[in-house]
C-alpha positions in Angstrom: 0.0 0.0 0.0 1.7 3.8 -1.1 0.0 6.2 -0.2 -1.3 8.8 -3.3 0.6 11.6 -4.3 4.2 9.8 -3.6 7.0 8.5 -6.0 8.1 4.8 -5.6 11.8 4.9 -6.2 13.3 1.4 -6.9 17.0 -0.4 -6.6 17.6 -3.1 -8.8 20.5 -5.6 -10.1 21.1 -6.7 -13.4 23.7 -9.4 -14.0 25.3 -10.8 -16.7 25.0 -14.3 -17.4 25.6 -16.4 -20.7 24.9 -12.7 -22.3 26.6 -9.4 -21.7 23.9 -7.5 -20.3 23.7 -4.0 -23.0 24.0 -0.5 -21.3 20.8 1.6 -21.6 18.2 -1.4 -22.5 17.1 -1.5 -19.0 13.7 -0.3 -18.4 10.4 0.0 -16.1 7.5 -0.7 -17.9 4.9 0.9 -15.8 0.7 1.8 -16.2 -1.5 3.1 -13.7 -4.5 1.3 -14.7 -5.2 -2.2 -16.4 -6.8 -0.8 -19.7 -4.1 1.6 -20.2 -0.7 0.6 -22.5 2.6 0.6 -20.8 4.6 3.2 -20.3 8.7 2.7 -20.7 11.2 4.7 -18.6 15.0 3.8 -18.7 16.6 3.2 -15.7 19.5 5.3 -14.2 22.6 3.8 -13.9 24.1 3.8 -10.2 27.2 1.6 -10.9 28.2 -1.8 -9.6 25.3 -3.6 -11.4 22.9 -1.1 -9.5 20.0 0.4 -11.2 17.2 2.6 -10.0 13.9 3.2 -11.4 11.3 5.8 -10.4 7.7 5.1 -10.9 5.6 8.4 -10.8 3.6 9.7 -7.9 0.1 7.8 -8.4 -3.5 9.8 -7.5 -6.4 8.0 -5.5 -8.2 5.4 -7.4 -5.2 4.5 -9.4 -4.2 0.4 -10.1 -0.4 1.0 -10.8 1.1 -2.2 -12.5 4.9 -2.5 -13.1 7.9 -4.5 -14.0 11.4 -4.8 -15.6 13.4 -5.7 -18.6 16.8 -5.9 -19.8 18.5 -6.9 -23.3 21.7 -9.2 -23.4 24.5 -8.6 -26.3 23.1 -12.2 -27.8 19.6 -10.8 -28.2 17.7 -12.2 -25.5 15.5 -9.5 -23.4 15.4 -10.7 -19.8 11.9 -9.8 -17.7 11.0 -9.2 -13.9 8.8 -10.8 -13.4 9.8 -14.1 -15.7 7.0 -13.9 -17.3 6.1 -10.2 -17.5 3.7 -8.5 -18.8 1.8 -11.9 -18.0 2.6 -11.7 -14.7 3.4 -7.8 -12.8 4.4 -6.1 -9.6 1.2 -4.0 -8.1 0.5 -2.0 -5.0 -2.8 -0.5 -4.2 -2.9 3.2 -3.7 -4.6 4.2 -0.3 -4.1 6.2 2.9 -3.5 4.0 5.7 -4.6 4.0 9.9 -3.8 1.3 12.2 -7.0 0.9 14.4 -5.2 -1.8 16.3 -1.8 -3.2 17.3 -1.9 -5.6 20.1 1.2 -7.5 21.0 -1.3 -9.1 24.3 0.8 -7.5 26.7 -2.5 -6.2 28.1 -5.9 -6.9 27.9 -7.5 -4.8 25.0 -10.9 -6.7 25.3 -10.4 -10.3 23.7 -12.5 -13.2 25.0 -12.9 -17.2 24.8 -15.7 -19.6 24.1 -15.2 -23.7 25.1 -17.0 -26.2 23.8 -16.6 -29.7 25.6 -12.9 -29.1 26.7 -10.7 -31.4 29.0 -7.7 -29.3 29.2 -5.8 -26.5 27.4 -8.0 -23.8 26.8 -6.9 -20.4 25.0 -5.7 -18.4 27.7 -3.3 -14.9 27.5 0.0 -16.3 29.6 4.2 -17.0 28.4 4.3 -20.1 26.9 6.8 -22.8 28.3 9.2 -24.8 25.9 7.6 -28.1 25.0 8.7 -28.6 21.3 5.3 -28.6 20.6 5.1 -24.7 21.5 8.1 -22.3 21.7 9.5 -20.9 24.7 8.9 -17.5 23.9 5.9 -15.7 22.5 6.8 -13.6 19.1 6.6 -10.2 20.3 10.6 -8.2 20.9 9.4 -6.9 23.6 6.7 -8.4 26.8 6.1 -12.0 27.4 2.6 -13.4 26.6 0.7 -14.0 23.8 -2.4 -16.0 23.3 -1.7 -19.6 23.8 -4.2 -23.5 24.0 -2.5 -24.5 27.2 1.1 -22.7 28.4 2.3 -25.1 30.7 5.9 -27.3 29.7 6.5 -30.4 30.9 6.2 -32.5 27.9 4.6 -31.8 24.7 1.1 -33.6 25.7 1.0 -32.2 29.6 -1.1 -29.4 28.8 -1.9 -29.5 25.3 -5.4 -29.1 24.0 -7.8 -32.1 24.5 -11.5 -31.8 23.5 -13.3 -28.4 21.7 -13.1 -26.4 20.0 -11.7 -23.8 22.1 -12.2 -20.1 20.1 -10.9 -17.0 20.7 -12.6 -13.4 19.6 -11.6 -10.2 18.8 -13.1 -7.0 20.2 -15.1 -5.5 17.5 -13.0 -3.2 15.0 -14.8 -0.6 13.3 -14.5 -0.8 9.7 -17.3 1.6 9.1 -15.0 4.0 7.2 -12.7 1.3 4.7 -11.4 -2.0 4.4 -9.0 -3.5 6.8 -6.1 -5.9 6.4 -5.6 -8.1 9.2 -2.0 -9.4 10.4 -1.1 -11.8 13.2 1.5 -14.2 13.9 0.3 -18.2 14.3 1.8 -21.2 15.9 0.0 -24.4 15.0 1.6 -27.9 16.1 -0.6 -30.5 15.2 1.2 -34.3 15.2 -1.6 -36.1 13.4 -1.9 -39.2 14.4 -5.7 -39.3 13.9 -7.3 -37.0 11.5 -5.9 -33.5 10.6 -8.0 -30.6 12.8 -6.1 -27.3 11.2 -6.6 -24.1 13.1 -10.0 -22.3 11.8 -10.5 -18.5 10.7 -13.5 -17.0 10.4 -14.5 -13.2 10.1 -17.9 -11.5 11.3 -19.0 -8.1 10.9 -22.4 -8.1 13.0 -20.3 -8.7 16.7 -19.8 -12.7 16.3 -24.1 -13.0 15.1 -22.6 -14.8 12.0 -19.3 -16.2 10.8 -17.4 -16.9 7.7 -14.4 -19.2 7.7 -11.5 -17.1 5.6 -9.2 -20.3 5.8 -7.1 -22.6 7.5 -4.1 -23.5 9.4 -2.1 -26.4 9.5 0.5 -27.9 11.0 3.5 -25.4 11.1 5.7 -25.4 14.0 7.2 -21.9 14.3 5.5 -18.2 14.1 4.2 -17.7 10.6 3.2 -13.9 9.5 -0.9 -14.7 8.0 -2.8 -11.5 6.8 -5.9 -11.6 5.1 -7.8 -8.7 4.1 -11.5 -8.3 5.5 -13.5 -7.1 2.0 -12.8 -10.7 0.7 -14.8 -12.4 2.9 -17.3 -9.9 4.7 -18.1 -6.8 4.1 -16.8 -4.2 6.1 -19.2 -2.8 8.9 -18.5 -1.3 12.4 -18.5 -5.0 14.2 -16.1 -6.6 12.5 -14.1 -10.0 14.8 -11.7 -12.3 14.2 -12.2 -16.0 15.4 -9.4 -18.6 15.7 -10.8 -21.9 17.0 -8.5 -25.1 17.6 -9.7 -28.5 18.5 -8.9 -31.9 19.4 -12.1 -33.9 19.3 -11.7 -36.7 19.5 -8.7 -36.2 21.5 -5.9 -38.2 19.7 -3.4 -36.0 18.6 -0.9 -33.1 20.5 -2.2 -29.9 19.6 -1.0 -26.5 20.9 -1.8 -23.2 18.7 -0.4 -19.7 19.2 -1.5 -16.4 18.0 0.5 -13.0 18.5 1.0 -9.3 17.3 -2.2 -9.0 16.2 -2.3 -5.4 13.7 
């Protein structure tokens, strides 16, 4: 996201290979809207296989589409993306306000719902090293983070057994745009009965209705997901975010994480 009115300035390499790349065929192909042709600039030598390219300062409402190409002394013409113009570089053009950035260090209002659970609710604590949940929640600074179960031990001491177990935003008030949504997820999941992946579902009338956005499997180490809230609801002043984990029947070592939440 850029906001309107800027210039994107650019670095790039070119290298030669089996061809000698050609000084001055290096370009940025560049349109601000998908109907319109493509627009070439050359880019300005910086030296030491350095380029840089400039693409204009875009207004709201444009759809700015870009990308590269470069001619080697045997003829070949080289693209960035491979495949370009088939495939581009984008950014949307917007003004931008974060409404929320919770790294759990205090309670801003998130709650839990349990369905027939034995043992490892979500619950806001400092996870404990297990192997099947880290040591540490994600966050540089502070300690906790959202976590099915924090004590160590072993891997199965206080995993989650039975639910689903969910945990629910506040409402965020998207009454004025869209929203992208950013959070850091730990899901360990071993398996050996059937695959339960972490759920995500979005609601914009305060948790009334839900729509699943996707899935989470097994992946044992933080992983950045973002999703952006106009692809699966539509944006209203009681917008959540559920993630629900379960273990039912309970057969498996299951642990999930969530943290720095933006």
């Amino acid at each position: 996201v850029r906001p309107p009115g800027v210039a994107s300035p650019m670095e790039l390499k070119i290298v030669s290979g089996n061809e000698t790349y050609v000084p001055g065929t290096g370009l940025l192909h560049y349109r601000f809207s998908p109907n319109d042709p493509f627009v070439e600039v050359a880019l300005t030598d910086l030296g030491g296989e350095m380029y840089k390219a400039v693409l204009p300062a875009t207004g709201g409402g444009d759809l700015p589409e870009f990308y590269f190409s470069a001619e080697g002394d045997g003829g070949t013409t080289v693209f960035l993306p491979a495949d370009a113009p088939s495939t581009v570089y984008s950014f949307r053009v917007a003004l931008t306000n974060v409404i929320l950035s919770d790294d759990f260090e205090d309670d801003s209002g998130w709650t839990t719902f349990d369905e027939n659970i034995e043992n490892g609710e979500w619950e806001r604590a400092d996870p404990e090293w297990t192997g099947a949940q880290p040591a540490d929640d994600h966050s540089e600074k502070g300690s906790l983070c959202f976590v099915t179960g924090r004590e160590g031990v072993s891997p199965g001491y206080d995993d989650l057994d039975g639910g689903p177990t969910r945990l629910i935003s506040p409402d965020l008030d998207l009454s004025d745009g869209d929203a992208d949504l950013a959070f850091y997820i730990w899901f360990y999941h071993t398996d050996y009965g059937t695959q339960q992946p972490l759920e995500i579902h979005l609601s914009n009338d305060s948790g009334v209705t839900w729509t699943k956005a996707f899935d989470v499997t097994h992946h044992a180490g933080w992983k950045l997901v973002s999703l952006t809230v106009s692809d699966y609801v539509v944006p209203t002043a009681n917008v959540r975010i559920r993630f629900s984990a379960v273990d039912n029947p309970n057969d498996d070592v299951v642990e999930a994480l969530v943290d720095d939440f933006m």
